[in-house]
N, C-alpha and C positions, 0 to 999 in steps of 0.2 A: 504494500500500500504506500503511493506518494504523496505526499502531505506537503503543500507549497506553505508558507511561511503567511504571506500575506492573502494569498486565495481563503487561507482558514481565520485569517484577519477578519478580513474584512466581511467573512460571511456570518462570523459572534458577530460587528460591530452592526450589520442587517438584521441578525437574529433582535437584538438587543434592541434595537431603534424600533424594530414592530412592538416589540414586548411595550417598550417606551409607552409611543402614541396607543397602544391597546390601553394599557396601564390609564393613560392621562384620562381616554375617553371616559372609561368606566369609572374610577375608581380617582379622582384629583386629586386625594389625600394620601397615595400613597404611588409618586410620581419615583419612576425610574431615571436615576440621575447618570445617562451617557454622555460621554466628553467625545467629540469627534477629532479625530487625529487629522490636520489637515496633508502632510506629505508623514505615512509612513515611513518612506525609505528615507529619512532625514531624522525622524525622532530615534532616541532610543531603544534597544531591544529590551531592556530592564523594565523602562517606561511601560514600553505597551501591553510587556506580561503583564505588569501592576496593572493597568486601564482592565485589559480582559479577567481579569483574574478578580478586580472590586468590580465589573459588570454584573460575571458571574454570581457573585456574593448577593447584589442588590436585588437579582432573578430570583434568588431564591428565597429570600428576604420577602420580597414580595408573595409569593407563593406560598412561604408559611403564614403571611397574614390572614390574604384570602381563603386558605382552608381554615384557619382560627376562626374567620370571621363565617363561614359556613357552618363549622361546627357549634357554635355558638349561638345561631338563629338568625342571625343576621338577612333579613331580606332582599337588601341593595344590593345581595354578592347570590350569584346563583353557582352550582355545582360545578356547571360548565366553566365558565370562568375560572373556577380555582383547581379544575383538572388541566385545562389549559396552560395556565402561568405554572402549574406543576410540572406538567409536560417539557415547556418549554423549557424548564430552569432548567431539568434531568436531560436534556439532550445539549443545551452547554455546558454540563459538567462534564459529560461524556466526553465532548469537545476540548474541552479543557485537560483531564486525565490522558486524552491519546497524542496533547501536544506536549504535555510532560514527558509519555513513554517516549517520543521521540525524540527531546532534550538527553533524557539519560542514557539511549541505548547513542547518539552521536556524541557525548561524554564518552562511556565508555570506550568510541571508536578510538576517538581522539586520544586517550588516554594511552588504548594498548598502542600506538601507534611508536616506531625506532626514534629514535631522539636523530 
């Protein structure tokens, strides 16, 4: 499996932005705070892990509220909706975990690699 650097960038940073404006329409009180990178290939690679990695964070933030707020009785929040933002958060972590494995198995290359 090949995993380009910025194609998986920038598809969190899509994933994230619908999450976002979903998030806004329904729910105002509980707004997903994405930063837009405007030239990846000029920022940091530290940087951008942190942006996707507190994205991530906020996904799911989000998605425990909305099920709290289902389990609770909450009527402004419907089922759908907090299976969704569940959904959603669980397939950027996924995203997130297979771009770690790919930091530490290119670690590891790097490492075994003759001086």
């Amino acid at each position: 499996m090949n995993i380009q650097a910025n194609n998986l960038y920038s598809e969190l940073q899509g994933m994230a932005n619908q999450v976002s404006s979903t998030a806004t329409n329904i729910r105002p009180n509980m707004d997903v705070n994405v930063q837009q990178v405007t030239n990846p290939s000029s920022a940091h690679f530290g940087e951008l892990l942190s942006q996707a990695i507190n994205n991530v964070n906020d996904l799911q933030s989000t998605a425990g509220e909305l099920k709290t707020a289902v389990e609770m009785g909450d009527r402004s929040v419907t089922l759908a909706e907090a299976v969704i933002a569940g959904n959603k958060a669980g397939i950027a972590f996924e995203a997130t975990v297979q771009v770690r494995n790919k930091l530490v198995e290119a670690y590891k290359q790097i490492m075994s690699m003759p001086v």
